[in-house]
MIMAR-560978 format. One line per field, with one value per residue: x, y, z of N, C-alpha, C in turn; chain; residue in one letter. Coordinates in steps of 0.02 Angstrom, whole numbers. Last residue first. Layout:
# residues N
npx: c(X:...) .
npy: c(Y:...) .
npz: c(Z:...) .
capx: c(X:...) .
capy: c(Y:...) .
capz: c(Z:...) .
cpx: c(X:...) .
cpy: c(Y:...) .
cpz: c(Z:...) .
chain: c(A:...) .
resn: c(A:...) .
This chain:
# residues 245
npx: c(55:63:57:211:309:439:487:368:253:86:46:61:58:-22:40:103:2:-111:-250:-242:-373:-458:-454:-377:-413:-352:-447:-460:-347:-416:-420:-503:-487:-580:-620:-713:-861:-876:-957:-1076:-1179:-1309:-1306:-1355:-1368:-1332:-1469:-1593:-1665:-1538:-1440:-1430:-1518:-1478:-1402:-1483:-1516:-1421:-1346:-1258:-1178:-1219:-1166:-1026:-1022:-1042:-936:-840:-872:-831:-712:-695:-752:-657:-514:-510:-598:-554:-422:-306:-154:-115:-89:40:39:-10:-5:-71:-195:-278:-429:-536:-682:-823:-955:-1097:-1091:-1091:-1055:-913:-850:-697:-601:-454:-375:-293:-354:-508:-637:-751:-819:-923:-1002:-1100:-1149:-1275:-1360:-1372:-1266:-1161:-974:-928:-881:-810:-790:-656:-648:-633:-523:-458:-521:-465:-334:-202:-178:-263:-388:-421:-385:-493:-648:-724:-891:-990:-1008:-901:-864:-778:-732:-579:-544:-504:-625:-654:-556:-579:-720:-676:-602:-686:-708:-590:-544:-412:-330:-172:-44:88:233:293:379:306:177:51:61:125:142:63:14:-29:-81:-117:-99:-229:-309:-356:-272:-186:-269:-434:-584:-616:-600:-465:-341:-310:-242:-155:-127:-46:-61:-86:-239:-213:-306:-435:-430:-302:-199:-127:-142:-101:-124:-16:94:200:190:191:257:273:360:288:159:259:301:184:157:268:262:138:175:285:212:98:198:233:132:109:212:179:69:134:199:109:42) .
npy: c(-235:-242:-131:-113:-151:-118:-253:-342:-294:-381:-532:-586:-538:-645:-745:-779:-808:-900:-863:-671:-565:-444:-372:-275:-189:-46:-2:-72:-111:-133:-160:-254:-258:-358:-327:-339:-232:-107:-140:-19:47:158:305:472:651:793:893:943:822:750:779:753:791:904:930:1001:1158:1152:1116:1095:1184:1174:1067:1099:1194:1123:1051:1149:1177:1040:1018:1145:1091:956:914:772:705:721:692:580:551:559:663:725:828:890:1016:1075:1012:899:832:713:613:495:412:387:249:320:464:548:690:787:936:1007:1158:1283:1333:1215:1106:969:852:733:575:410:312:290:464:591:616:509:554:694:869:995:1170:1287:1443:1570:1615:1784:1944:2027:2103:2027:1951:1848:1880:1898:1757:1714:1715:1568:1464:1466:1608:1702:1765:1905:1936:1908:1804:1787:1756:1654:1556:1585:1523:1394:1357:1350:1237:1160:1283:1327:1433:1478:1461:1489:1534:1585:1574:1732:1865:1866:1934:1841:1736:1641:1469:1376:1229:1169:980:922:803:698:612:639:696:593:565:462:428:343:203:142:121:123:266:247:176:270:365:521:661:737:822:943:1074:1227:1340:1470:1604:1712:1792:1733:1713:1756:1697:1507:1435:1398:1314:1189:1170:1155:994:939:936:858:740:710:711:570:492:499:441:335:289:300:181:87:86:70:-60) .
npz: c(-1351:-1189:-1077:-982:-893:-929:-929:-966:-1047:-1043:-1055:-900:-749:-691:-666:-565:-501:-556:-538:-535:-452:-569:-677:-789:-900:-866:-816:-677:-594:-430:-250:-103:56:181:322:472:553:654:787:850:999:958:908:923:881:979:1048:1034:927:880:709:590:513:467:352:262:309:472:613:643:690:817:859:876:946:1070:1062:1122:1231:1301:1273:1364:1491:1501:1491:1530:1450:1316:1244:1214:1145:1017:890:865:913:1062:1086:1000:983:1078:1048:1098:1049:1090:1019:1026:927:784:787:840:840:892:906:919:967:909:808:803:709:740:641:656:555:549:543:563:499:528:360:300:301:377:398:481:534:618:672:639:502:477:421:287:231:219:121:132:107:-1:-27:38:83:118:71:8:-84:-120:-274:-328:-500:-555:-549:-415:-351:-409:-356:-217:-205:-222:-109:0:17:60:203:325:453:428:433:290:223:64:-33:-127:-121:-233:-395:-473:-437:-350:-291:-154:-95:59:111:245:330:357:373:480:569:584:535:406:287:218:219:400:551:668:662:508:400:326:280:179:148:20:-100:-137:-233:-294:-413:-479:-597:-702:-693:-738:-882:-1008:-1111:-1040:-1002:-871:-895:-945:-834:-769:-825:-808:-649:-657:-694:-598:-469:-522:-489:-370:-284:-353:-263:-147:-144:-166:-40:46:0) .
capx: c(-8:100:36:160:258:412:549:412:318:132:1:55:109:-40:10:144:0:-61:-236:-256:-312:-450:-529:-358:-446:-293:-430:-490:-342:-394:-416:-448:-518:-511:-644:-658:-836:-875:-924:-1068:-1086:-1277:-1313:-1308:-1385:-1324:-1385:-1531:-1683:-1588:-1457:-1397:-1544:-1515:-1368:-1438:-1522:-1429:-1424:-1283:-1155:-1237:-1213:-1048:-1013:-1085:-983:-835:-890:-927:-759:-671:-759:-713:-546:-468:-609:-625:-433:-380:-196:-112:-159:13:14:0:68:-15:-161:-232:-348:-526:-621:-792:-874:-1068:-1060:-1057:-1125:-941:-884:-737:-635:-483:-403:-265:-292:-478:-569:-749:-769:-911:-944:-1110:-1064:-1241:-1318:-1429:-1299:-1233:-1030:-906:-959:-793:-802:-669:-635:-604:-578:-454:-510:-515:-395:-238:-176:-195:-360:-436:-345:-429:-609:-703:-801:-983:-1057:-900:-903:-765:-776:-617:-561:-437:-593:-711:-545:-502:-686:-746:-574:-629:-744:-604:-582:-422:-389:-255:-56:24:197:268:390:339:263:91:5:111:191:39:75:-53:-34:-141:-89:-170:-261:-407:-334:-169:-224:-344:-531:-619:-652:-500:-375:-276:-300:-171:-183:-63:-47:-52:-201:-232:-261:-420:-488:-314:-248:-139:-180:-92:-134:-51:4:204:179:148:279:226:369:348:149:212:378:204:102:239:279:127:124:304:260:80:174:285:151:67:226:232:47:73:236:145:0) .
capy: c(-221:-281:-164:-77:-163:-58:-193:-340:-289:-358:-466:-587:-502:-550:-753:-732:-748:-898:-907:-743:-587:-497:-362:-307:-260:-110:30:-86:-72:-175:-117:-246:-217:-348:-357:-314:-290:-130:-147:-89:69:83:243:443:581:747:870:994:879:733:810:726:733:914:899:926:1081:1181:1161:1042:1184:1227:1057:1032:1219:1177:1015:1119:1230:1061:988:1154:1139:976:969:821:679:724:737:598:576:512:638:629:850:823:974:1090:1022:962:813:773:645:564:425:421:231:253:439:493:640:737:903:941:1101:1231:1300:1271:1120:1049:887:787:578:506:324:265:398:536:655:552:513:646:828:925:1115:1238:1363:1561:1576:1712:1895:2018:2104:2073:2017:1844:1875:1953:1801:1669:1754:1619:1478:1432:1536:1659:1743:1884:1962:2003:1810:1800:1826:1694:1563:1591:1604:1433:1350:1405:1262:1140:1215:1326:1360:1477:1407:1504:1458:1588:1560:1676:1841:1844:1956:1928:1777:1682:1528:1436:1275:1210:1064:917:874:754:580:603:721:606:655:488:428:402:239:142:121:78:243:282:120:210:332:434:614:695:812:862:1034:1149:1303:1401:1575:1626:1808:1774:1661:1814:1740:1588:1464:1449:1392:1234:1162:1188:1080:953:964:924:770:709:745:652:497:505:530:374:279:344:269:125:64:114:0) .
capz: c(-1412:-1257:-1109:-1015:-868:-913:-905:-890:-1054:-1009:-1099:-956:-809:-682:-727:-625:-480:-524:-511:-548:-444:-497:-621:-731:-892:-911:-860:-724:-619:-488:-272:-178:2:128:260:441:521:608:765:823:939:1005:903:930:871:903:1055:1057:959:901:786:639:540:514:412:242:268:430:587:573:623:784:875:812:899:1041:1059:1035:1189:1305:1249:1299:1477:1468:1481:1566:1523:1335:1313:1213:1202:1060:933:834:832:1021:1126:999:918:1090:1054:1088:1047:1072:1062:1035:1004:836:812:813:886:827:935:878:983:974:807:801:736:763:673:627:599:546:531:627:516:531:427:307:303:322:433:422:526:555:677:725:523:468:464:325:216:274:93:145:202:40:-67:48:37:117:88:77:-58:-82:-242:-292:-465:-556:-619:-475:-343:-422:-425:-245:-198:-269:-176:-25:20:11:193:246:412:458:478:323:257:139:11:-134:-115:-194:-328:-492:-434:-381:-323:-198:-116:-11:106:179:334:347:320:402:548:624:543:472:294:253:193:317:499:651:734:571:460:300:327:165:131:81:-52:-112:-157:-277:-339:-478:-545:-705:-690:-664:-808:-959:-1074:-1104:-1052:-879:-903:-1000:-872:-724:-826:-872:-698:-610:-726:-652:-474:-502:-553:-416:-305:-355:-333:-174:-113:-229:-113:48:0) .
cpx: c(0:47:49:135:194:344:493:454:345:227:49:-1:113:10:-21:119:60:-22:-180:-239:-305:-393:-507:-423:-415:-318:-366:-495:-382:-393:-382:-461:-477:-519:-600:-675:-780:-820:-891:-992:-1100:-1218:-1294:-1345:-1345:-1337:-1384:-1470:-1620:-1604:-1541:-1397:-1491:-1532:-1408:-1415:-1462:-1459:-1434:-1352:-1217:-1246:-1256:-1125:-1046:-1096:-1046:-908:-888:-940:-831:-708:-761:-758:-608:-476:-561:-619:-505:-381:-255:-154:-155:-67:26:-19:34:48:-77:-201:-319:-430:-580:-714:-853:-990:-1061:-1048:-1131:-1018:-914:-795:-687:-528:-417:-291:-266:-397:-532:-661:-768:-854:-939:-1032:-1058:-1167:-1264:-1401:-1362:-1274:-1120:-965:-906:-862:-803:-715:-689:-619:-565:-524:-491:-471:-465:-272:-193:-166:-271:-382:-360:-406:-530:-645:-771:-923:-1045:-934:-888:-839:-806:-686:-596:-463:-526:-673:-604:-507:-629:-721:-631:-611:-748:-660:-570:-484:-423:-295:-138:10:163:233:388:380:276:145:44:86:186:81:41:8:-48:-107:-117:-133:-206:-381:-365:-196:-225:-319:-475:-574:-661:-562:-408:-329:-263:-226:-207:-132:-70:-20:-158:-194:-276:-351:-490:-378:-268:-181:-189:-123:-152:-53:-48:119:167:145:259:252:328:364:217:184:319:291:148:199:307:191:133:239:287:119:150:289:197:67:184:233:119:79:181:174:44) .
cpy: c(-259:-273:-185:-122:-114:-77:-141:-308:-277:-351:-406:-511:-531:-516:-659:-736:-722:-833:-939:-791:-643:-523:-421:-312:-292:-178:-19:-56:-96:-98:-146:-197:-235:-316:-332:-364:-299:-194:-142:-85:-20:72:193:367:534:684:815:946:929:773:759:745:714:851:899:906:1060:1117:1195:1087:1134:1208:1102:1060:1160:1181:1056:1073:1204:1140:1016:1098:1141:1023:985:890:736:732:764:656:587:501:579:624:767:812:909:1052:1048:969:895:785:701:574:480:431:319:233:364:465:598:717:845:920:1072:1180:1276:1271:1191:1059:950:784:654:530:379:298:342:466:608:545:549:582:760:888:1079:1174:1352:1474:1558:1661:1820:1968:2095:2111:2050:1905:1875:1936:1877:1725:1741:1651:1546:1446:1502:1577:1678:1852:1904:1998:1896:1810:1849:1752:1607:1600:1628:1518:1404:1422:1319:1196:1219:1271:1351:1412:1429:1439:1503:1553:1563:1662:1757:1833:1951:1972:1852:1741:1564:1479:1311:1254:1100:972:849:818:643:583:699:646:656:548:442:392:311:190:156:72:159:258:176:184:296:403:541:669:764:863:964:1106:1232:1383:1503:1601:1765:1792:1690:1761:1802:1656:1510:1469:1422:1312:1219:1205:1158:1009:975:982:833:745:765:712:558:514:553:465:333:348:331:177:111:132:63) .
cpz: c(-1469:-1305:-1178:-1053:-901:-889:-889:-863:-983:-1028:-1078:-996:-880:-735:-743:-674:-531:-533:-499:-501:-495:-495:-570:-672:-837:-910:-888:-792:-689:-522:-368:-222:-34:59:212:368:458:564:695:777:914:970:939:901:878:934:986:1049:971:963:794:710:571:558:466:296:235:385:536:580:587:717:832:810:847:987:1023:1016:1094:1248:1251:1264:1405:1454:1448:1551:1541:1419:1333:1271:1167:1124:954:860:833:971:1112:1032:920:1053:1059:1112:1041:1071:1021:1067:1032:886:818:831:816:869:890:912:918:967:861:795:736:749:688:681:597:562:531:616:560:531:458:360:298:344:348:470:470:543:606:731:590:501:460:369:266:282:162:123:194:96:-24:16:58:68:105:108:9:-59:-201:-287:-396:-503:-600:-539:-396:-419:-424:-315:-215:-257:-233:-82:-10:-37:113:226:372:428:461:352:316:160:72:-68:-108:-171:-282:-426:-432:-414:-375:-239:-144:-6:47:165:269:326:308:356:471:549:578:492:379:293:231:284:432:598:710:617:529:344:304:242:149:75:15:-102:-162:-215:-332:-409:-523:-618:-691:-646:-748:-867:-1032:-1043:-1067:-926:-887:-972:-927:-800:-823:-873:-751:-662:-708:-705:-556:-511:-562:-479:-344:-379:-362:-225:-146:-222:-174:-30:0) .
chain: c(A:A:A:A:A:A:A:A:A:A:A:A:A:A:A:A:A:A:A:A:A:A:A:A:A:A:A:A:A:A:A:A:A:A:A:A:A:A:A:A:A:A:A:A:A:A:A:A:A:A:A:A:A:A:A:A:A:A:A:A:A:A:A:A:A:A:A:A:A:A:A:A:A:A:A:A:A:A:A:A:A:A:A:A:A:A:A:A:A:A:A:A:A:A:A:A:A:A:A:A:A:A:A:A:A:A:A:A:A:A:A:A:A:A:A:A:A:A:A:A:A:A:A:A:A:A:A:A:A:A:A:A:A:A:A:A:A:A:A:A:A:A:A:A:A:A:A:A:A:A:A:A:A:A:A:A:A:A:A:A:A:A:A:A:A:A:A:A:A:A:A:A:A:A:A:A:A:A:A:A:A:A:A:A:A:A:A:A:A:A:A:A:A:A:A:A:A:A:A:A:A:A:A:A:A:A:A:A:A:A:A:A:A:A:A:A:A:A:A:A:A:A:A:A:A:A:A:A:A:A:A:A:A:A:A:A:A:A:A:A:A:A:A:A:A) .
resn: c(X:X:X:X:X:X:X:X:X:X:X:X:X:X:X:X:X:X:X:X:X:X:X:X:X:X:X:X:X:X:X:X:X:X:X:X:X:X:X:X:X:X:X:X:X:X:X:X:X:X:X:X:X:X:X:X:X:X:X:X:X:X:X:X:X:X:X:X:X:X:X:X:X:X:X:X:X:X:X:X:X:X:X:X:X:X:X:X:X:X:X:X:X:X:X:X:X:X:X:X:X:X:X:X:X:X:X:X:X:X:X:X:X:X:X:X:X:X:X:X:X:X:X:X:X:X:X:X:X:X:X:X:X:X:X:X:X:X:X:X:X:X:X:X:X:X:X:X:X:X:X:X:X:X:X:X:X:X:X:X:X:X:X:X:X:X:X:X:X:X:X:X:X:X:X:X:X:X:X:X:X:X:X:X:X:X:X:X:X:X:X:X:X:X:X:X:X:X:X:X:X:X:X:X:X:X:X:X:X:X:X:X:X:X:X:X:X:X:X:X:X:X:X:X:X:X:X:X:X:X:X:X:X:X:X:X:X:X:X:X:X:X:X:X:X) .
């Protein structure tokens, strides 16, 4: 899994720049606005779990890059809180006429413009559901709850960027204001069914049942394993592992 996961980016690195080798040549680049991002990263063993679909660090947190030569100074590392959300305003405001919808003005703020965000929510799965999952996050805290078992979590962003510690039981005060905040955020349509009445919905926690994902590359007719396993490289040039036409 690790092995794919680099390879992946290695392939990516090499597309990125081809792009990036094409807008240096024209000779207006410095005015070409670039934005890089992710929609999730990827567990690969951290807290012992693999893939996403939950909010530690390594599944929920990525970076966004922005080069703007003409506008932006080059080689600065911002900490505020950036959602996916954003992205619609970044490209509304670089084309002349700024619209937000859900996100904020990212190009206003980094300009010291307006305000940064005093926290961040991530709702993943559907609202009403045993897998419901949201997140509250500021830059000190992490607060998640799970409608699984209502379990909760809450981590200290600064003296434990692994989230090892839980800290429901030692500051709850701060759990009881992030809670608020979950509590707020789904009052809205589409997330309504995760609240029951004033507090969020919970479920009797059930396990979920383990099960072995395969992943095929059905764009080269690869749909399963064979039956003997150096039989996967027929049809196949074994130096470059490109399809024999």
């Amino acid at each position: 899994m690790k092995a794919r996961y680099y390879g992946e980016i290695t392939y990516l690195d090499h597309c990125l720049g081809r792009i990036l080798d094409a807008i240096e040549a024209r000779p207006n680049s410095e005015d070409v606005l670039i934005c890089f991002f992710s929609d999730h990263g990827d567990l690969l063993g951290d807290h012992h779990g693999w893939q996403k679909q939950n909010f530690f660090e390594a599944a929920c947190r990525f970076p966004l890059l922005i080069s703007w030569p003409a506008t932006l100074p080059a080689g600065t590392v911002r900490t505020e809180l950036i959602s996916l959300a954003d992205l619609f305003g970044i490209a509304t405001q670089a084309g002349g006429t700024c619209e937000l919808r859900e996100g904020m003005d990212v190009l206003k703020m980094l300009r010291g413009g307006c305000r940064p965000r005093d926290y961040l929510v991530g709702i993943v799965e559907i609202p009403g559901s045993q897998d419901f999952k949201v997140m509250v996050l500021t830059d000190e805290w992490k607060y998640i709850f799970m409608a699984n078992g209502a379990r909760e979590q809450l981590f200290d962003r600064r003296r434990d960027p692994n989230e090892l510690s839980n800290c429901i039981r030692s500051s709850p005060e701060i759990r009881d204001d992030l809670y608020a905040l979950a509590v707020k955020s789904c009052r809205t349509p589409g997330a309504m069914d995760a609240l029951n009445g004033d507090i969020l919905r919970a479920f009797p926690f059930r396990k979920r049942p383990l099960r072995r994902i395969y992943q095929f590359d059905r764009s080269q007719g690869v749909l399963g394993f064979p039956d003997k396993p150096e039989d996967a490289l027929k049809g196949f040039d074994r130096g470059t592992l490109k399809r024999v036409k």
